[in-house]
N, C-alpha and C positions, 0 to 999 in steps of 0.2 A: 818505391815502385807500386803501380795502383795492382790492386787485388788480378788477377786472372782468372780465367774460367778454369776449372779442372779438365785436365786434356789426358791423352793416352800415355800410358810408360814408354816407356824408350823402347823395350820388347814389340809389344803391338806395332809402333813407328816402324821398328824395324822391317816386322813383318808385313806389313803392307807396303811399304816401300819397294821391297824385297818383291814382293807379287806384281805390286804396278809394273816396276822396272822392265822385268822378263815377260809380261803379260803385252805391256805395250811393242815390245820387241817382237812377240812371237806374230802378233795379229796381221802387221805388215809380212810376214814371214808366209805364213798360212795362205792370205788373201795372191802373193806373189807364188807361191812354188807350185800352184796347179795349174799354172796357164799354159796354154800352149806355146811352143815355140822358145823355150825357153833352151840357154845353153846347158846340155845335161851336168854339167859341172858346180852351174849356179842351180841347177833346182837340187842336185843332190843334198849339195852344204843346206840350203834352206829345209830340207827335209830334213836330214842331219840334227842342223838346230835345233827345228819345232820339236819333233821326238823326244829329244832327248833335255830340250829345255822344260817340255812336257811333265816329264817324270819328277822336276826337279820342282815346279811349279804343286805338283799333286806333292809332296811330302810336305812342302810349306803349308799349305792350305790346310792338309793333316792338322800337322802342327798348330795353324792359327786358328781352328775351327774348337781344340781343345783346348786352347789359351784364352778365347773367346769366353767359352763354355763359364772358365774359373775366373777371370776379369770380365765383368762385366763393362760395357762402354761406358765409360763417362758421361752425366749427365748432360743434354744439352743446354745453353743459356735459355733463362726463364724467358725472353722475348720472342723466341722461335712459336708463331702458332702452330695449334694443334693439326691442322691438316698439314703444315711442312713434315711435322713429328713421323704420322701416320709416313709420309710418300716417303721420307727418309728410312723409317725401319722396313716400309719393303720392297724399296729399293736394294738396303745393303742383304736383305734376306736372298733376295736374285742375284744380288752378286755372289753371296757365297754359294747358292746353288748352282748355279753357273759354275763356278769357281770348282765345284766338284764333278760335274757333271762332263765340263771340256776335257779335261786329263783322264777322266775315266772312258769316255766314249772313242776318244783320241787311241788308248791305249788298242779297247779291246777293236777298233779298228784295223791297226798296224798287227797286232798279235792274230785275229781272225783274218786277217789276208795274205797271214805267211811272214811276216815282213820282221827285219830284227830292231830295236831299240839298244846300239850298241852300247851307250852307257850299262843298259843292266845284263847285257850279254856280257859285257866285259868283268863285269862281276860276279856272274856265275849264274846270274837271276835266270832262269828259261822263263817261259809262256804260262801263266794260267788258265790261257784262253784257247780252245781248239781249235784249229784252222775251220775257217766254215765262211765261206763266200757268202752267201745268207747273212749272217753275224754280222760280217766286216761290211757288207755293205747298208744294211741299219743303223748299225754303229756311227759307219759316214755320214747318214742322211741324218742323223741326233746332231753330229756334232757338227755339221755344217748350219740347220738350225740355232742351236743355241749358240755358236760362233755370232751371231748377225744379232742375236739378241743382245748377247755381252757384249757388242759393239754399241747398241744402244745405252742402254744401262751405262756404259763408261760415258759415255757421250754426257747422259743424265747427269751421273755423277760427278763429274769434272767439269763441268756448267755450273753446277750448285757450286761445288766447291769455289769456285774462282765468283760467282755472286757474292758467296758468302767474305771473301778473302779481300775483294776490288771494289766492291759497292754496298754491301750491308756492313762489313770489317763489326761483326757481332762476336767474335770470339769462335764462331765455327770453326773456321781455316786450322786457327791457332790450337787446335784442342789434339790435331795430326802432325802440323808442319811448326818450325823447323822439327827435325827428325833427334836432334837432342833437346832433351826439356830443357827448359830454363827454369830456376827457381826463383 
């Protein structure tokens, strides 16, 4: 078998995977549950979701932002120029801000406008955030914001990716997917 590029552990795979998955879920969720007109049954479940898939999405990210921290990414192949490099590191920099910024503004949104998050109600978790109409609607207008960003940015990101994967085939793709290494 010819040499391979060095790609990410299994862990990181995981975790991104794990982010894409529920992140691409929520966006059509998000962009659908505030429209008008909708059956209050279908926007509940889609609020339901987002919320709570919210929460779920911020402790990964936790997580991956300190796994990140102690693995560093794998280099990229020596062919990639220097201006891919640069658009690459701050690209995924946006995504991870993004990546912290959605679930936090999310939160203190739903928590400053009253509102429960029953995954952590169901666990005992209450509010850290004071109810404050002011807040909760900031908080909306951030995370409506960077919603449209992080659309972008995926957009970016999963265009390069599939360049890289379908027409350069430079060993990019292969450094995240398949999601178990091969040796």
């Amino acid at each position: 078998m010819a040499d391979r590029e060095p790609g990410y552990g299994v862990t990181a795979r995981l975790l991104h995977w794990s982010v894409a998955v529920i992140v691409l879920l929520m966006i059509p969720a998000g962009l659908i549950m505030v429209r008008d007109g909708l059956p209050r049954a279908l926007q509940d479940g889609l609020f339901l979701f987002h919320k709570n898939a919210g929460v779920i999405v911020m402790l990964i990210v936790a997580f991956r932002v300190l796994w990140r921290a102690t693995h560093p990414a794998p280099p990229l192949p020596p062919q990639i120029p220097s201006w891919q490099r640069r658009v690459a590191a701050l690209s995924h920099l946006g995504l991870y801000v993004l990546l912290v910024v959605m679930p936090v503004t999310g939160y203190v949104r739903v928590r400053a406008g009253g509102f429960p998050i029953e995954g952590l109600d169901a666990m005992g978790i209450g509010s850290i955030i004071p109810r404050s109409k002011p807040l909760a609607e900031t908080a909306s207008d951030i995370h409506q914001v960077a919603a449209f960003l992080l659309i972008g940015l995926l957009a970016l990101h999963v265009g390069a990716a599939l360049r890289h994967a379908l027409i350069r085939r430079d060993g990019v793709w292969s450094r995240m997917w398949p999601i178990a290494r091969r040796h």
